[in-house]
C-alpha positions in Angstrom: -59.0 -166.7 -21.6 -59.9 -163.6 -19.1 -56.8 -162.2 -17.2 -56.9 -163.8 -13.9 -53.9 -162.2 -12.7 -55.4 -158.8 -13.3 -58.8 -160.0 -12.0 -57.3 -161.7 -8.6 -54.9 -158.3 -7.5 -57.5 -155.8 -8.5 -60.1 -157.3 -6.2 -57.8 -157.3 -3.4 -57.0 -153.8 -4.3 -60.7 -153.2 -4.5 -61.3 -155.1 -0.8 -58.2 -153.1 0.4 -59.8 -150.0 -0.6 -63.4 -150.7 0.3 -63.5 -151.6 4.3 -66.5 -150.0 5.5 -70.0 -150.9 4.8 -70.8 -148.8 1.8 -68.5 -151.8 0.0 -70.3 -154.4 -0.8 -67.7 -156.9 -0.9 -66.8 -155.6 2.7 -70.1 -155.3 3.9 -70.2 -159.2 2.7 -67.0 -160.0 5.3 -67.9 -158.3 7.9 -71.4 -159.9 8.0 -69.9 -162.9 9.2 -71.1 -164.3 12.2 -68.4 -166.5 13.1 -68.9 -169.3 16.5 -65.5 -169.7 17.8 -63.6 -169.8 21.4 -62.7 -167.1 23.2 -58.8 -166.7 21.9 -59.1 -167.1 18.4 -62.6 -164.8 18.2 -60.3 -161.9 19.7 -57.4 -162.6 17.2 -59.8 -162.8 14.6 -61.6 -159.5 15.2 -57.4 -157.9 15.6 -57.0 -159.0 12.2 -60.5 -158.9 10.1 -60.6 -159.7 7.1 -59.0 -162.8 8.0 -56.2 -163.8 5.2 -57.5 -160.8 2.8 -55.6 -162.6 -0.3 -57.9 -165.7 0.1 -61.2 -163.9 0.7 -60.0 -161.9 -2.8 -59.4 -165.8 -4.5 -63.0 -166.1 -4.0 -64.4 -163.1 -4.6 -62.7 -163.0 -7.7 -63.2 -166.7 -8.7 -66.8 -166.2 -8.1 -67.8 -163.3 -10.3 -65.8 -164.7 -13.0 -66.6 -168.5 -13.2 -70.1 -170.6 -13.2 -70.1 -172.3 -9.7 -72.2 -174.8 -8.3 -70.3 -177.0 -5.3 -67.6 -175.9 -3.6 -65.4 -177.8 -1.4 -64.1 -176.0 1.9 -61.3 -178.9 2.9 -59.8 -177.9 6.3 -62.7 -175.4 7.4 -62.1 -175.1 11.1 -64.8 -172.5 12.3 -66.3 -171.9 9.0 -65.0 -168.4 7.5 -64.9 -169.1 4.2 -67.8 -171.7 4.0 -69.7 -169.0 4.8 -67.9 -166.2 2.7 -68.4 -168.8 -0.3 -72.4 -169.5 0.7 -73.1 -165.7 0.7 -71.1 -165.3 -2.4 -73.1 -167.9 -4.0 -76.8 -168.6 -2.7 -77.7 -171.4 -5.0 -74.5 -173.3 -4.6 -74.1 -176.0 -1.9 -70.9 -175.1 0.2 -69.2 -178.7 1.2 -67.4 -177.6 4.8 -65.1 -180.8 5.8 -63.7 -180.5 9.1 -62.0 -183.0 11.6 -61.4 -181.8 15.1 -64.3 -182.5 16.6 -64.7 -179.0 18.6 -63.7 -177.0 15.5 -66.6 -178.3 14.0 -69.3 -178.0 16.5 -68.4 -174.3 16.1 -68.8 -174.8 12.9 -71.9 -176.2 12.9 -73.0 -173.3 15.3 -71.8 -170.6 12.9 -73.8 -172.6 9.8 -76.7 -171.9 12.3 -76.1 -168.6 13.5 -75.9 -167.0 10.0 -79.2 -168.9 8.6 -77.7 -170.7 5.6 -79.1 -173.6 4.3 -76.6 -174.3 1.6 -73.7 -175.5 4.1 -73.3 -178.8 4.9 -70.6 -179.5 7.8 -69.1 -182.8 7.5 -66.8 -184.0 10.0 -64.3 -186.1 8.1 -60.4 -185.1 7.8 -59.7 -185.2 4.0 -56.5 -187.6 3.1 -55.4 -190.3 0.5 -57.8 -192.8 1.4 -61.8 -193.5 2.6 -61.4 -195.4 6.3 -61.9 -195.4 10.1 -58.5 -194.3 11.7 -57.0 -194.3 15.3 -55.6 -190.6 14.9 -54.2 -188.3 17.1 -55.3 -184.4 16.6 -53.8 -181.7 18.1 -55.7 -178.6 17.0 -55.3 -178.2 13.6 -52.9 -181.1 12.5 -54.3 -184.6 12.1 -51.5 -187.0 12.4 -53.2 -190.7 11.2 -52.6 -194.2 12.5 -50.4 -192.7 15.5 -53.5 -191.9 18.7 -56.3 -193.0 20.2 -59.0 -190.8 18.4 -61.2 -192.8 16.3 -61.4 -190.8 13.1 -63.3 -190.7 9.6 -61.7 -190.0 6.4 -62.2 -189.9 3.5 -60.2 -189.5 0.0 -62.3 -186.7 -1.8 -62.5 -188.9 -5.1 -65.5 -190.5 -3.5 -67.4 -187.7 -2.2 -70.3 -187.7 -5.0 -70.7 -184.6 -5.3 -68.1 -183.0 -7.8 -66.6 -180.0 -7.3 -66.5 -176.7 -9.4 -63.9 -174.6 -6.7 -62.0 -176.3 -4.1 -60.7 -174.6 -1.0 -57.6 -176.4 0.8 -56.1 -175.2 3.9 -54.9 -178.4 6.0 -51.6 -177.4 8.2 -49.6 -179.7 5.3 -52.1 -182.5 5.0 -52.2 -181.5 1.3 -49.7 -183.9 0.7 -52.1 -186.5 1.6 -55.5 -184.8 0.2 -53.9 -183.7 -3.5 -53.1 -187.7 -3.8 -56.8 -188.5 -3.0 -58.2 -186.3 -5.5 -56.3 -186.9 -8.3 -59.2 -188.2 -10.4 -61.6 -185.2 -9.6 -58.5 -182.9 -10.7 -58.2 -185.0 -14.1 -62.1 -185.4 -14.8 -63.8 -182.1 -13.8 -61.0 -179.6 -13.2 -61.9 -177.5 -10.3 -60.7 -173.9 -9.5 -58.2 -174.6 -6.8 -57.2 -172.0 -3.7 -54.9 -173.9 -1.8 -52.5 -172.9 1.3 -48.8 -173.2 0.7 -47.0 -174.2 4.1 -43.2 -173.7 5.4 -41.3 -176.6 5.3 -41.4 -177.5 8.7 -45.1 -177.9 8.5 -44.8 -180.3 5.4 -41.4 -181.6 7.1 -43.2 -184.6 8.6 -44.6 -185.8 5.4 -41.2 -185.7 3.4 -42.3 -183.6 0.8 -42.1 -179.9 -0.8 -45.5 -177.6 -1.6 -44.2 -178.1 -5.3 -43.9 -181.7 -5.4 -47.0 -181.8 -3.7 -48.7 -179.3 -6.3 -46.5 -180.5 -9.7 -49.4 -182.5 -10.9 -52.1 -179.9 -11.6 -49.1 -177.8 -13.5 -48.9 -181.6 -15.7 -52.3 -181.4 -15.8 -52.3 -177.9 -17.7 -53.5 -175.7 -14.7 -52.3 -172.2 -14.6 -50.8 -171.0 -10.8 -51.0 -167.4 -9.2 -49.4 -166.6 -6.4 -49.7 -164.4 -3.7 -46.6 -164.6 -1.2 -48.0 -162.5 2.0 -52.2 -163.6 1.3 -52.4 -162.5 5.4 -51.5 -159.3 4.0 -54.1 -156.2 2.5 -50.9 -155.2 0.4 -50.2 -158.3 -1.5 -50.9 -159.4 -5.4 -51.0 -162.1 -7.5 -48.5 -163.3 -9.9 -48.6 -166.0 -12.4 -46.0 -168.6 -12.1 -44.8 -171.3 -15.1 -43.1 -173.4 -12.5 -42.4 -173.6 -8.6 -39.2 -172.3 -7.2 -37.5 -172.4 -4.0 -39.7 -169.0 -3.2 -42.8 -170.6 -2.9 -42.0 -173.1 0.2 -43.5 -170.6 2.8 -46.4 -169.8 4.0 -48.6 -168.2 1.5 -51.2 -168.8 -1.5 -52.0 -170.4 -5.1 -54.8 -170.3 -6.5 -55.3 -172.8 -9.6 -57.4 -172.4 -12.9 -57.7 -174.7 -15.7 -58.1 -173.1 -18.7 -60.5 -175.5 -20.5 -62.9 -174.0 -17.6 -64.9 -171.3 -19.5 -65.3 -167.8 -17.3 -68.6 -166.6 -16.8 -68.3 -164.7 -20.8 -68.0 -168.3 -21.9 -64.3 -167.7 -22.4 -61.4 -170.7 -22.4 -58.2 -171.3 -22.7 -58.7 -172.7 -26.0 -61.1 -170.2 -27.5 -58.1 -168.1 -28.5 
């Protein structure tokens, strides 16, 4: 199996290194053309690249695995959808999002940036496919508890299957891992997924390692990167989840019957 670990730190090293435009994985980031409100364009232009540890997770997962669909759950403004579109031109980019003003921008920045491989769809992600009176309050859908008719949809029963899967859902995760367990087991997606503190996942009663557990049973190898916000982070393979991993920071997930782009897997010795 290729060495992700190596693979995953020495691209951020190599996007750490490379911030002008004679980089091309730089000169890919800073292409963006991102359609957002005024506060969170200026916080986003303090601190561009935005999370440098994820934008590393999929350059790296990207030269090194055969992708076709990738799901961008929690997508907001649409960073990554587009990182991930220009990354991979003949892939279709899946971009859920479920505040509706996060995703008229991003609807605007699929426009704005000319790609024809994005499809926004404005459906929160969760454990189960129905119409719910919601209450959202910028980045945290809370279900059954407002007056916001809602859409959403357990991610088993989106037909299109997955080959990457990006999840970044303020602690939702708790609800969206449970409603993908089947796409997990069947066609074993690469998997970049946000860890949150526990007072995000507070309200749900759960840890990010109970929440996570199941793609460790399922025989997925973890990598960590504890400060992804950060240009001087890395990536470290983990066996199990410890107490050091309920924060705020980043796993990204590989099965290793997934062959690499050599045609390498886990089982190939």
């Amino acid at each position: 199996m290729i060495d992700l670990e190596f693979i995953l730190t020495s691209t951020l090293q190599d996007l750490r290194a490379g911030l002008d435009d004679r980089m091309p994985v730089a000169t890919l980031i800073n292409g963006h053309r991102i359609a957002m409100p005024s506060g969170p364009d200026r916080w986003l232009r303090k601190h561009h690249p935005h999370e440098p540890g994820t934008c590393a997770a999929f350059v790296a997962l990207c030269k090194s695995f055969e992708i076709r669909v990738v799901w961008d759950v929690g997508a907001l403004y649409g960073y990554f959808a587009i990182l991930a579109a220009r990354l991979l031109p003949h892939a279709n980019v899946y971009a859920f999002e479920m505040n509706p003003e996060s995703f008229a921008s991003l609807e605007r920045t699929i426009e704005v940036n000319g790609l024809v491989n994005i499809e926004a769809i404005n459906k929160g992600a969760s454990n189960r496919s129905a119409v719910v009176m919601a209450d959202i309050d910028r980045f945290r859908l809370s279900e059954d508890e407002g007056s916001q008719r809602v859409e959403v949809i357990a991610l088993d029963d989106f037909p299109a299957k997955p080959d990457l899967i990006k999840i970044d859902v303020e602690g939702y995760q708790a609800k969206v891992i449970p409603g993908m367990m089947r796409t997990l087991q069947q066609h074993k997606p690469l998997v970049i997924a946000e860890f949150d503190r526990p007072s995000t996942l507070g309200r749900f009663g759960v840890t990010n390692a109970e929440v996570f557990q199941p793609l460790l049973d399922m025989g997925y190898s973890a990598f960590w990167n504890g400060t992804a916000r950060n240009m001087n982070g890395q990536f470290t393979q983990v066996d199990r989840f410890s107490t050091d991993h309920e924060c705020n920071s980043l796993m990204v997930f590989a099965h290793p019957g997934r062959p690499s782009m050599k045609g390498e897997t886990g089982d190939s010795g």
